[in-house]
mmCIF file of the N, C-alpha and C atoms, coordinates in Angstrom:
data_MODEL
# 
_entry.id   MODEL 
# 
loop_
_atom_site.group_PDB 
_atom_site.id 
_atom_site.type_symbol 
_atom_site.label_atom_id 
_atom_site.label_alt_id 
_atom_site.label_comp_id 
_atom_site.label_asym_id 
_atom_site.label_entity_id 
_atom_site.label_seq_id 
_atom_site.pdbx_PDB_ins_code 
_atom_site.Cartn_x 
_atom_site.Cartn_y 
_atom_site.Cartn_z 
_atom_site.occupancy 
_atom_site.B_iso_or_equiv 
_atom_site.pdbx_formal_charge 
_atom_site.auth_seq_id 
_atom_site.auth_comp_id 
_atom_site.auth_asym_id 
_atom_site.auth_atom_id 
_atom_site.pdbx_PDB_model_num 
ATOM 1   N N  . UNK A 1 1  ? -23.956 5.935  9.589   1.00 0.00 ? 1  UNK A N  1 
ATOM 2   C CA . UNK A 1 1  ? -22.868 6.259  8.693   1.00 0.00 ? 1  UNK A CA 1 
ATOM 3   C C  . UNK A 1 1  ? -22.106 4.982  8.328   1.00 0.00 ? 1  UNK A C  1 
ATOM 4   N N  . UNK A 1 2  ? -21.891 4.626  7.145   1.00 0.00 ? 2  UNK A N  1 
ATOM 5   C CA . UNK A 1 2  ? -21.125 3.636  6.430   1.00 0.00 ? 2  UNK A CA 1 
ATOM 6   C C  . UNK A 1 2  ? -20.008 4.138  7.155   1.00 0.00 ? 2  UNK A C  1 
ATOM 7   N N  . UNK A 1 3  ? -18.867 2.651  7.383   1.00 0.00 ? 3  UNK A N  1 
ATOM 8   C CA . UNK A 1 3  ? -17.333 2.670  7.644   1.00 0.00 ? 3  UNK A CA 1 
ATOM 9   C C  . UNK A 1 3  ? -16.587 1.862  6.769   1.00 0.00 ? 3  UNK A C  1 
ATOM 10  N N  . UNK A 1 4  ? -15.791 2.140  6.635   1.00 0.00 ? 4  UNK A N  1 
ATOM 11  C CA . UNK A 1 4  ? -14.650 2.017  5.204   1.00 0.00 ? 4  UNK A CA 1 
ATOM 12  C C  . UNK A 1 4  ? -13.302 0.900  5.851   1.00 0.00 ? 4  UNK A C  1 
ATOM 13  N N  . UNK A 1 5  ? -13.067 -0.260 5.564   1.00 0.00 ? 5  UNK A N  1 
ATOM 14  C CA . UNK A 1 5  ? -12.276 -0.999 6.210   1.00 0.00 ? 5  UNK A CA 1 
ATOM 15  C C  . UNK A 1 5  ? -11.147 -1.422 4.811   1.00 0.00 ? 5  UNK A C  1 
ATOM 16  N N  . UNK A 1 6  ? -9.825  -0.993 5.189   1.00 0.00 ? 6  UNK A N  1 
ATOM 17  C CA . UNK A 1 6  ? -9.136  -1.314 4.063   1.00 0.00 ? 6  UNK A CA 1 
ATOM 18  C C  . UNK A 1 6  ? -7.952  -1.857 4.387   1.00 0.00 ? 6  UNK A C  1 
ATOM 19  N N  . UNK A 1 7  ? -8.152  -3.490 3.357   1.00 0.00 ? 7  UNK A N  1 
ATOM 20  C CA . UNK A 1 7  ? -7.247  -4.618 4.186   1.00 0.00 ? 7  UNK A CA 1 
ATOM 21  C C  . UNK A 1 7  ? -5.595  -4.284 4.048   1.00 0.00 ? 7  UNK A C  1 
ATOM 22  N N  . UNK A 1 8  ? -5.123  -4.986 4.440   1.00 0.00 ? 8  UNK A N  1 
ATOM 23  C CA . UNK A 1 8  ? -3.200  -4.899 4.758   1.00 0.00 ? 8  UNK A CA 1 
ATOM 24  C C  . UNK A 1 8  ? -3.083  -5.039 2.973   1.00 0.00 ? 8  UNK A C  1 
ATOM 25  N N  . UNK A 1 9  ? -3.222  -5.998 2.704   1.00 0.00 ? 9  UNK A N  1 
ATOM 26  C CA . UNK A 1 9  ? -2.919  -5.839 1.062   1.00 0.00 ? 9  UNK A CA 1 
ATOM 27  C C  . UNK A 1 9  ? -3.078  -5.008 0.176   1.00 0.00 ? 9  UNK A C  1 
ATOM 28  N N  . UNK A 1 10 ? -3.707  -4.219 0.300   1.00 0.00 ? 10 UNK A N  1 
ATOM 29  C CA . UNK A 1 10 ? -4.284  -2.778 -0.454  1.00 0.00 ? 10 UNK A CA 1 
ATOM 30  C C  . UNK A 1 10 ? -3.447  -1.605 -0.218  1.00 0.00 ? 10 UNK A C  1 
ATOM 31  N N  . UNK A 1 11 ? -2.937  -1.916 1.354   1.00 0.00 ? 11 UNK A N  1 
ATOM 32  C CA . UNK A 1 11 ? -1.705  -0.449 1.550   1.00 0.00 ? 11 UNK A CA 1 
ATOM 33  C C  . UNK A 1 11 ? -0.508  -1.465 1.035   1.00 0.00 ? 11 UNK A C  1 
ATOM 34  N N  . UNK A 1 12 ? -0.406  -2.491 1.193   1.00 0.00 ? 12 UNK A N  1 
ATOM 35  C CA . UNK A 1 12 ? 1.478   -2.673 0.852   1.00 0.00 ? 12 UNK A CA 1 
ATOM 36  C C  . UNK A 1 12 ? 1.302   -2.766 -0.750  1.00 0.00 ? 12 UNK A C  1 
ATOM 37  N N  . UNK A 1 13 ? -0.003  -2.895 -1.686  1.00 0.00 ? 13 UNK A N  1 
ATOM 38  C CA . UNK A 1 13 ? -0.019  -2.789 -2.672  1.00 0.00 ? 13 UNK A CA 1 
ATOM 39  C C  . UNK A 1 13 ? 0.715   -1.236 -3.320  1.00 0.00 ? 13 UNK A C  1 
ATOM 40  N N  . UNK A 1 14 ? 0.816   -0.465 -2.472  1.00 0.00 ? 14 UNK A N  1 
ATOM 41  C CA . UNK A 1 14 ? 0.570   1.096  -2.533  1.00 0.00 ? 14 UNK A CA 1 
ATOM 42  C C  . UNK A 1 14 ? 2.008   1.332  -2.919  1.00 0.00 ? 14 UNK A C  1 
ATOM 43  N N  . UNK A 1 15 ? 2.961   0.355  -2.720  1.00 0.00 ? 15 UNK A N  1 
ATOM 44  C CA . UNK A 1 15 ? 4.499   0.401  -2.519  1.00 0.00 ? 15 UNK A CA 1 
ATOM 45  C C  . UNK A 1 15 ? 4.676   -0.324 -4.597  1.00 0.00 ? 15 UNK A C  1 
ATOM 46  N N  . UNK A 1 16 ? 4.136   -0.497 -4.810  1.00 0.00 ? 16 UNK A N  1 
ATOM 47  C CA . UNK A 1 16 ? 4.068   -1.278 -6.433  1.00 0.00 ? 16 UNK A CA 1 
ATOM 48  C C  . UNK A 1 16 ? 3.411   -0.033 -7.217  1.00 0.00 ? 16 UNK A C  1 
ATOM 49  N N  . UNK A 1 17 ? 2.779   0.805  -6.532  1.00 0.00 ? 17 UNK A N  1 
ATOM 50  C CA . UNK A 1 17 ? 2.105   1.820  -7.705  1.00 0.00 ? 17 UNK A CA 1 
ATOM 51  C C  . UNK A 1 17 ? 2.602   2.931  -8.101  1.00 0.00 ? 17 UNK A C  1 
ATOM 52  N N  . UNK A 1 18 ? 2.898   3.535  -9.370  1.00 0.00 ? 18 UNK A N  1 
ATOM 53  C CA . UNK A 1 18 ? 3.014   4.572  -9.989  1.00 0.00 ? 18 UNK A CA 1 
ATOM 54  C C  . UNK A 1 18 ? 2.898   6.012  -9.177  1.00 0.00 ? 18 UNK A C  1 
ATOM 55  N N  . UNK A 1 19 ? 3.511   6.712  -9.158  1.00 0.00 ? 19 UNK A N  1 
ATOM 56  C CA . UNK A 1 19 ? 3.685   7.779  -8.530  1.00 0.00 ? 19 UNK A CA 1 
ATOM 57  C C  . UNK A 1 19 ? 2.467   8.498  -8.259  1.00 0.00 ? 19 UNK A C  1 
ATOM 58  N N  . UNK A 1 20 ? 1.705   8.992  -10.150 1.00 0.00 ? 20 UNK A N  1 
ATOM 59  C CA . UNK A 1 20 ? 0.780   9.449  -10.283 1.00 0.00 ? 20 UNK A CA 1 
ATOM 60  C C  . UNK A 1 20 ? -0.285  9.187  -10.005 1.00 0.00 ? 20 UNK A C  1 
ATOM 61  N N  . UNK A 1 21 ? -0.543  7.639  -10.179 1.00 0.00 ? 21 UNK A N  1 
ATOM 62  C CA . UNK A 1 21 ? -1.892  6.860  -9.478  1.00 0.00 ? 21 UNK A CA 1 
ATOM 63  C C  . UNK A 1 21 ? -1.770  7.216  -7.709  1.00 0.00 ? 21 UNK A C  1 
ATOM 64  N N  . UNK A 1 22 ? -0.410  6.969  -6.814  1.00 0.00 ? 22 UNK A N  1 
ATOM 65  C CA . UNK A 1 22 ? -0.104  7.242  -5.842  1.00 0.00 ? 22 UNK A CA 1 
ATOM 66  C C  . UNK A 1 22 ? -0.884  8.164  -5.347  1.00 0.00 ? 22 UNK A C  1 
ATOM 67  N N  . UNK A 1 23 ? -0.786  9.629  -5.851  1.00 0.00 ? 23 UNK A N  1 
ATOM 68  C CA . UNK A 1 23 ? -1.289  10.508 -5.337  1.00 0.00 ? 23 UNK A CA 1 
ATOM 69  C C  . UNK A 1 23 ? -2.913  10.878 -5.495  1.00 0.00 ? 23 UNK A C  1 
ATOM 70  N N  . UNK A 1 24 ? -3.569  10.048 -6.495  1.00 0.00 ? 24 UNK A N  1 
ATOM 71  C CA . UNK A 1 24 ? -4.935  10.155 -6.838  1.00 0.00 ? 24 UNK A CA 1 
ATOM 72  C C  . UNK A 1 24 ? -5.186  9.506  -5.614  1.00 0.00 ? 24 UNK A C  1 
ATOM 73  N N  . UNK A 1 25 ? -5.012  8.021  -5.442  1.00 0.00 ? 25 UNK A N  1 
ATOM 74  C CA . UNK A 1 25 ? -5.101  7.232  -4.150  1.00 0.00 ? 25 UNK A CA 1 
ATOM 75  C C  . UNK A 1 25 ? -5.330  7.745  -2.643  1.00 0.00 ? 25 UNK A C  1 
ATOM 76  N N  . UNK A 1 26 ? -4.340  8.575  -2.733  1.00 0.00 ? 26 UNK A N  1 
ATOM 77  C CA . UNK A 1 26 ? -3.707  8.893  -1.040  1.00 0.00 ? 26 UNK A CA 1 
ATOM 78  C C  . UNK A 1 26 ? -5.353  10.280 -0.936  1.00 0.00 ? 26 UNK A C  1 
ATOM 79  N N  . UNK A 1 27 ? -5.375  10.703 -2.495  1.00 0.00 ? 27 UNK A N  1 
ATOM 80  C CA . UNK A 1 27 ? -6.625  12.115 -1.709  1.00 0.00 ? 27 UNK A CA 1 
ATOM 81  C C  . UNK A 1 27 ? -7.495  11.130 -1.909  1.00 0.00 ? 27 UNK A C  1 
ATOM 82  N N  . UNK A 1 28 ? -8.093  10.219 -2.468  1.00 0.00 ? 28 UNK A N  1 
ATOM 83  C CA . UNK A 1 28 ? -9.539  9.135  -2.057  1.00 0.00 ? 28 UNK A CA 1 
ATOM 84  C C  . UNK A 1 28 ? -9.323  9.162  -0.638  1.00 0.00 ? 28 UNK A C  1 
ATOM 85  N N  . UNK A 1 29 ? -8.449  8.450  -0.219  1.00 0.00 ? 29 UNK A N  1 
ATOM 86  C CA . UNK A 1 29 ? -8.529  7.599  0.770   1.00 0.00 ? 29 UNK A CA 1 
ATOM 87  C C  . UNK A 1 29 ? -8.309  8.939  1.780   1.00 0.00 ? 29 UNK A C  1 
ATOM 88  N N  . UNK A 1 30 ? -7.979  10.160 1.902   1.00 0.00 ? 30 UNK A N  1 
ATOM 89  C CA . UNK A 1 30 ? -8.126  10.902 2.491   1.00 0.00 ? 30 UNK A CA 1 
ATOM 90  C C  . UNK A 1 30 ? -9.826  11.912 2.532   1.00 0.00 ? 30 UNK A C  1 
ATOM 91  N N  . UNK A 1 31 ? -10.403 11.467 1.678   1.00 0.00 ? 31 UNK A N  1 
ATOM 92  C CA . UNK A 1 31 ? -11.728 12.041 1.632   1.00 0.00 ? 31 UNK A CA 1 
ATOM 93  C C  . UNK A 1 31 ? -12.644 10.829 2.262   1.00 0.00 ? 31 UNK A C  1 
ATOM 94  N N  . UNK A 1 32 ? -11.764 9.529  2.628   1.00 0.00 ? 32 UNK A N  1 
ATOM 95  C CA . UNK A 1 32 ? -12.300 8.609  3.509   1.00 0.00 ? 32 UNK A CA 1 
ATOM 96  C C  . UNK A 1 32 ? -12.080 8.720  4.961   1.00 0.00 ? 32 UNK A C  1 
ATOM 97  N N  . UNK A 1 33 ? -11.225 9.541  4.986   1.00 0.00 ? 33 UNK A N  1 
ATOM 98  C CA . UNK A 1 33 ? -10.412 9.382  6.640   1.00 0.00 ? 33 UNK A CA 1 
ATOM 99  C C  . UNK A 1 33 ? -11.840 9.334  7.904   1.00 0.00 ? 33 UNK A C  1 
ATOM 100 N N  . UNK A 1 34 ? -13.087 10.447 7.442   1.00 0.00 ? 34 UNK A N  1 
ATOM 101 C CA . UNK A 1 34 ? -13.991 10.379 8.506   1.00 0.00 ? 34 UNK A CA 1 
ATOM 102 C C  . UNK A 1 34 ? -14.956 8.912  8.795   1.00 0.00 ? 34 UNK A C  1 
ATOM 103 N N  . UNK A 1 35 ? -14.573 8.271  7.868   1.00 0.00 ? 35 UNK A N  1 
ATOM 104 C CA . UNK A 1 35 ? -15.253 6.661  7.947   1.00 0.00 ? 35 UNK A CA 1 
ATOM 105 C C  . UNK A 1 35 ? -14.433 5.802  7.603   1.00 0.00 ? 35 UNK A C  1 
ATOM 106 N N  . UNK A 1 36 ? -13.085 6.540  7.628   1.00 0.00 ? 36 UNK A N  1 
ATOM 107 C CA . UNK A 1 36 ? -11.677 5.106  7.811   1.00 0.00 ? 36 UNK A CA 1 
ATOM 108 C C  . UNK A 1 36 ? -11.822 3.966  9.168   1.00 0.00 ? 36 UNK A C  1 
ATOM 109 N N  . UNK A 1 37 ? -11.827 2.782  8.761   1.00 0.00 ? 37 UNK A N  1 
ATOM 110 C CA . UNK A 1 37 ? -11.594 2.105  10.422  1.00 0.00 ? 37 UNK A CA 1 
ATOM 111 C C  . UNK A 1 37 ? -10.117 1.062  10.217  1.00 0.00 ? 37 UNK A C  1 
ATOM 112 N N  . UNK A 1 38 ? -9.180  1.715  10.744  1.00 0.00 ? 38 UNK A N  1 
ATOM 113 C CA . UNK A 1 38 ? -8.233  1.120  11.286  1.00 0.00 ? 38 UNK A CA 1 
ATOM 114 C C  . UNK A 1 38 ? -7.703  0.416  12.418  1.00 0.00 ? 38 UNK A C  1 
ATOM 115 N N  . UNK A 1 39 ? -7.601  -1.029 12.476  1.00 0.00 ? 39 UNK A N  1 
ATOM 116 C CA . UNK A 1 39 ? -7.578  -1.604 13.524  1.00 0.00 ? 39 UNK A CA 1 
ATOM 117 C C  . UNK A 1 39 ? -5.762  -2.379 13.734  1.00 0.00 ? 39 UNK A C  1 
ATOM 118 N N  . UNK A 1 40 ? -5.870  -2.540 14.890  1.00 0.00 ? 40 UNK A N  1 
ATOM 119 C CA . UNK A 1 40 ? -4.064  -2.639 14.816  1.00 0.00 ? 40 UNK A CA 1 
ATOM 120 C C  . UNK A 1 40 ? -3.622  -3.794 14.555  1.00 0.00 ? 40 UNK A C  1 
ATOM 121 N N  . UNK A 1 41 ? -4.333  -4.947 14.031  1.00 0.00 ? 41 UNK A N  1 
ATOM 122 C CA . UNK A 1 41 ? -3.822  -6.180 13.241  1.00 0.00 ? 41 UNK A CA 1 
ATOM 123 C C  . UNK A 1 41 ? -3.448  -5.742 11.683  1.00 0.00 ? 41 UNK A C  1 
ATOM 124 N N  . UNK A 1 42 ? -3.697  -4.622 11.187  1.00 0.00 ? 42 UNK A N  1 
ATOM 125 C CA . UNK A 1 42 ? -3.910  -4.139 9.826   1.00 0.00 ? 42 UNK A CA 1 
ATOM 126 C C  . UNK A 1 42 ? -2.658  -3.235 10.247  1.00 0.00 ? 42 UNK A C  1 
ATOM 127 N N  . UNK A 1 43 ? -1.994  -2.095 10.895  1.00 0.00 ? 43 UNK A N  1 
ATOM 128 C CA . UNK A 1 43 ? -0.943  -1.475 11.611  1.00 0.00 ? 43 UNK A CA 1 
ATOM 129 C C  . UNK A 1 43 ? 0.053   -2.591 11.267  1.00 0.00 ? 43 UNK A C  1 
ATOM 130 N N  . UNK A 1 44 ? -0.249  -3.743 12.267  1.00 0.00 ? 44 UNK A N  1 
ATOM 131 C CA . UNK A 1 44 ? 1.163   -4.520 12.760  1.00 0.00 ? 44 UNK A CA 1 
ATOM 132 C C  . UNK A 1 44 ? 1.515   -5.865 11.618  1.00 0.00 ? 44 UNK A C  1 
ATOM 133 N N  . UNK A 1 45 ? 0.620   -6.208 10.651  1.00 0.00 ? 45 UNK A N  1 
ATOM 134 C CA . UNK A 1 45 ? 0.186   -6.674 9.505   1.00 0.00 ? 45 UNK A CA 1 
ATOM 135 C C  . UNK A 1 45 ? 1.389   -5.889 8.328   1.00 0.00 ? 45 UNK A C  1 
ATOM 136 N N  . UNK A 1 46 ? 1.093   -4.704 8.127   1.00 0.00 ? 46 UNK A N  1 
ATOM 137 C CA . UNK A 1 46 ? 1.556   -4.078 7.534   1.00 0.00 ? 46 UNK A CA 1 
ATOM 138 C C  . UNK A 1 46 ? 3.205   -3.656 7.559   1.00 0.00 ? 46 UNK A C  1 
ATOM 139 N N  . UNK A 1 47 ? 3.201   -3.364 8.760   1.00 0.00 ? 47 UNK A N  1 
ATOM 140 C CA . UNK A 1 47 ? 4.886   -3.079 9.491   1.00 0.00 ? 47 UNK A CA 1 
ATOM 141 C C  . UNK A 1 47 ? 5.553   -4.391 9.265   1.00 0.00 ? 47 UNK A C  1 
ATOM 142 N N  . UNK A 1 48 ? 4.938   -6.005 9.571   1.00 0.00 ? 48 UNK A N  1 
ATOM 143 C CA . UNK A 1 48 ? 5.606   -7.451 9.231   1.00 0.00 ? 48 UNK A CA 1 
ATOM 144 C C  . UNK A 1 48 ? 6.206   -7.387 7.618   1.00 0.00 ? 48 UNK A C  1 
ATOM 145 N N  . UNK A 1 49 ? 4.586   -6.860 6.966   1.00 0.00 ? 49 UNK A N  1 
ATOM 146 C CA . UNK A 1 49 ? 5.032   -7.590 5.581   1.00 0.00 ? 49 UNK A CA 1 
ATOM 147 C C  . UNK A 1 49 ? 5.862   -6.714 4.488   1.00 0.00 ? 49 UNK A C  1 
ATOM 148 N N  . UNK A 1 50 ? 6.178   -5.164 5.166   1.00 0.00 ? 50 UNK A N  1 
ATOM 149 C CA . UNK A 1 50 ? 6.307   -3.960 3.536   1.00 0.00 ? 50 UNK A CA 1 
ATOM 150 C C  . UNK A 1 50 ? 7.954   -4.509 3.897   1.00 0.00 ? 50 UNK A C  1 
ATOM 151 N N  . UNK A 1 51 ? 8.264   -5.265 4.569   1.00 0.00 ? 51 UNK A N  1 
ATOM 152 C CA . UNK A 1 51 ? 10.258  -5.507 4.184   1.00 0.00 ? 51 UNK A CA 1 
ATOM 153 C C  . UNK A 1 51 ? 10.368  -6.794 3.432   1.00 0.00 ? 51 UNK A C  1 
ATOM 154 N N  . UNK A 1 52 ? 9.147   -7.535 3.066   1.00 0.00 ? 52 UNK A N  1 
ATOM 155 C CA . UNK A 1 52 ? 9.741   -8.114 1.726   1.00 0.00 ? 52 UNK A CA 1 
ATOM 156 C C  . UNK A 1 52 ? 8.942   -7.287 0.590   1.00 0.00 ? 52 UNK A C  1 
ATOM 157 N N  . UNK A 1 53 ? 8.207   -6.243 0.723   1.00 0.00 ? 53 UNK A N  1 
ATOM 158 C CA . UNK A 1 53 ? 7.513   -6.037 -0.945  1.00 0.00 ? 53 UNK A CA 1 
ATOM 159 C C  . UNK A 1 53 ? 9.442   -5.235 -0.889  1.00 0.00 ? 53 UNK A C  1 
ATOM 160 N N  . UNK A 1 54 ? 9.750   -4.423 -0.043  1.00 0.00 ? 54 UNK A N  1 
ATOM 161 C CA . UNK A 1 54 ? 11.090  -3.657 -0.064  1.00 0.00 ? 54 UNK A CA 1 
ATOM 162 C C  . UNK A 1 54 ? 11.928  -5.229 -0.690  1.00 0.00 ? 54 UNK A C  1 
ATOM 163 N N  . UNK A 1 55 ? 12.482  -5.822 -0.106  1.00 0.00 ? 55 UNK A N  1 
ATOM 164 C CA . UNK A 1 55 ? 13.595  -6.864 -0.260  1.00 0.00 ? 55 UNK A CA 1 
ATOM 165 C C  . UNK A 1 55 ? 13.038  -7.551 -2.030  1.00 0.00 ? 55 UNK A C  1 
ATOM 166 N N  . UNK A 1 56 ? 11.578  -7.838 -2.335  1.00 0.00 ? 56 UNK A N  1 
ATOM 167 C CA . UNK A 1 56 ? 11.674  -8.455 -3.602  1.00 0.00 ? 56 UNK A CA 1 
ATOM 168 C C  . UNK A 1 56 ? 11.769  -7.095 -4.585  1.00 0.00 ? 56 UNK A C  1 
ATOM 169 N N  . UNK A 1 57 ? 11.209  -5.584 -4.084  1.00 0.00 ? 57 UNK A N  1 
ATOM 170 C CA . UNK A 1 57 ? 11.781  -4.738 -5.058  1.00 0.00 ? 57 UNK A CA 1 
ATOM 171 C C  . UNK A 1 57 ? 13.340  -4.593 -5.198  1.00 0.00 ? 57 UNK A C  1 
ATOM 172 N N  . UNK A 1 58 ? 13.687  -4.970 -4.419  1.00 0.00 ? 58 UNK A N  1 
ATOM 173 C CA . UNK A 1 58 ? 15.422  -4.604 -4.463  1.00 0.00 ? 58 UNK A CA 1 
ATOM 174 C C  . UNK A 1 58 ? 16.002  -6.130 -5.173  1.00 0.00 ? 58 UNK A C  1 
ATOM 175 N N  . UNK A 1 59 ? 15.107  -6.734 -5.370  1.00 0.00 ? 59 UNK A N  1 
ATOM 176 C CA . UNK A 1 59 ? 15.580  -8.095 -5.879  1.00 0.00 ? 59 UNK A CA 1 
ATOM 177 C C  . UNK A 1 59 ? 15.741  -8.569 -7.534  1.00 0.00 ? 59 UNK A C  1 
ATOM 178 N N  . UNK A 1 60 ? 14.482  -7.225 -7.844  1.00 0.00 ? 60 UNK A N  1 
ATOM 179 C CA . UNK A 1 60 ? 14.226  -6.977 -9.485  1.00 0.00 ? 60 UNK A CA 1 
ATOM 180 C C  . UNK A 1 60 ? 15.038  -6.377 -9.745  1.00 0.00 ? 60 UNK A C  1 
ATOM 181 N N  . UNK A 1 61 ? 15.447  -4.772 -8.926  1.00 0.00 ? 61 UNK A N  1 
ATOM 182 C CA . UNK A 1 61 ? 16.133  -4.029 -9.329  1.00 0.00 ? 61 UNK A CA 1 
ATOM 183 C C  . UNK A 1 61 ? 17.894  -4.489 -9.899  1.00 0.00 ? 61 UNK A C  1 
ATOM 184 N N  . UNK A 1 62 ? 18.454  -5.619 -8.665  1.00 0.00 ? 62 UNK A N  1 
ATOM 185 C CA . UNK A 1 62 ? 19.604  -6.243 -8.969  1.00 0.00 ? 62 UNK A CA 1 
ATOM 186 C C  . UNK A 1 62 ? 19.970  -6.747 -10.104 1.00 0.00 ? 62 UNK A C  1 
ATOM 187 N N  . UNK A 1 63 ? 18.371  -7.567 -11.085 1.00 0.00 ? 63 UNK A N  1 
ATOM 188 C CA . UNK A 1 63 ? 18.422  -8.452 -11.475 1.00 0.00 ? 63 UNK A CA 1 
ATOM 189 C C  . UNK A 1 63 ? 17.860  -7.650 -12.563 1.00 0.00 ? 63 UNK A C  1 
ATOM 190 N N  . UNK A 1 64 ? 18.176  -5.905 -12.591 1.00 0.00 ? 64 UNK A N  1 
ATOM 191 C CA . UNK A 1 64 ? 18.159  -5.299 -13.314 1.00 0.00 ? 64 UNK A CA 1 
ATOM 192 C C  . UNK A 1 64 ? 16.540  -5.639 -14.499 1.00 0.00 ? 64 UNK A C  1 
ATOM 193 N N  . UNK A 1 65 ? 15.152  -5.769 -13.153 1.00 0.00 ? 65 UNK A N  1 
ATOM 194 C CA . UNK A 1 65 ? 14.118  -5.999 -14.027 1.00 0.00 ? 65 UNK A CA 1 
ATOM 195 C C  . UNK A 1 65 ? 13.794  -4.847 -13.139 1.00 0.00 ? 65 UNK A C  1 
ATOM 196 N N  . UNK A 1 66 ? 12.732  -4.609 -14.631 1.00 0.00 ? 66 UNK A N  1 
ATOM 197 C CA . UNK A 1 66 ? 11.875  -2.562 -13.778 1.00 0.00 ? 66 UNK A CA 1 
ATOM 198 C C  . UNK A 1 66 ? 10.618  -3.507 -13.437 1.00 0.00 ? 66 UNK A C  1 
ATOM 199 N N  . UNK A 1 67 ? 9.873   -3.590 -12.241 1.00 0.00 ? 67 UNK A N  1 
ATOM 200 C CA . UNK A 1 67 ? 8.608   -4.080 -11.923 1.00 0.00 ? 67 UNK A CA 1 
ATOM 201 C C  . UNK A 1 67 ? 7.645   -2.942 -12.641 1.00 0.00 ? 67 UNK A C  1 
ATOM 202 N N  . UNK A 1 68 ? 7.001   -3.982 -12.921 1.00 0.00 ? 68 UNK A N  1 
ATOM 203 C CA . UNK A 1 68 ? 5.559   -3.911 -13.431 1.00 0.00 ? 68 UNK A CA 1 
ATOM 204 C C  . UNK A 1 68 ? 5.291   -2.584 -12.846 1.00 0.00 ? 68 UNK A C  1 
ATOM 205 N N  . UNK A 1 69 ? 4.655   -1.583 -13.005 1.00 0.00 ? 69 UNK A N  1 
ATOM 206 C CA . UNK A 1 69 ? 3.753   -0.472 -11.947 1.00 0.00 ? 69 UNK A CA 1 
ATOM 207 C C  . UNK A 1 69 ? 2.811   0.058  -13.309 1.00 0.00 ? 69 UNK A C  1 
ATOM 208 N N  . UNK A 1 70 ? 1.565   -0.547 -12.215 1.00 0.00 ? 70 UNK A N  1 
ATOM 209 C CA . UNK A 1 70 ? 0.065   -0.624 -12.716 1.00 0.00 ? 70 UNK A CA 1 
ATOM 210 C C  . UNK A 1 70 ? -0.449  0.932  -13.514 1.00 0.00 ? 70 UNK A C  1 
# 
């Protein structure tokens, strides 16, 4: 059985995307869950880096720019 490895950049990307794409996303990657491999550098990777995608979204928002969403 193929296993499915999906890097730290791809989930904090997830915080930049459109609501609607959002939810197409989340059921893929849930019709992946039986050949998901999550390892805890990708966990603790993730928990480091989503408080600046948070801090530079709150940085546009101040500066009264709407980010980009793909």
């Amino acid at each position: 059985m193929c296993k499915v490895f999906i890097d730290t950049n791809v989930f904090l990307s997830l915080y930049q995307t459109n609501q609607n794409d959002l939810e197409k996303i989340f059921e893929d990657i849930s019709k992946l869950k039986p050949s998901l491999v999550l390892v805890d550098q990708v966990s603790d990777e993730f928990l480091r880096n989503r408080d600046k995608i948070f801090f530079d979204q709150i940085k546009n928002v101040s500066k009264n720019k709407i980010p980009n969403l793909h």
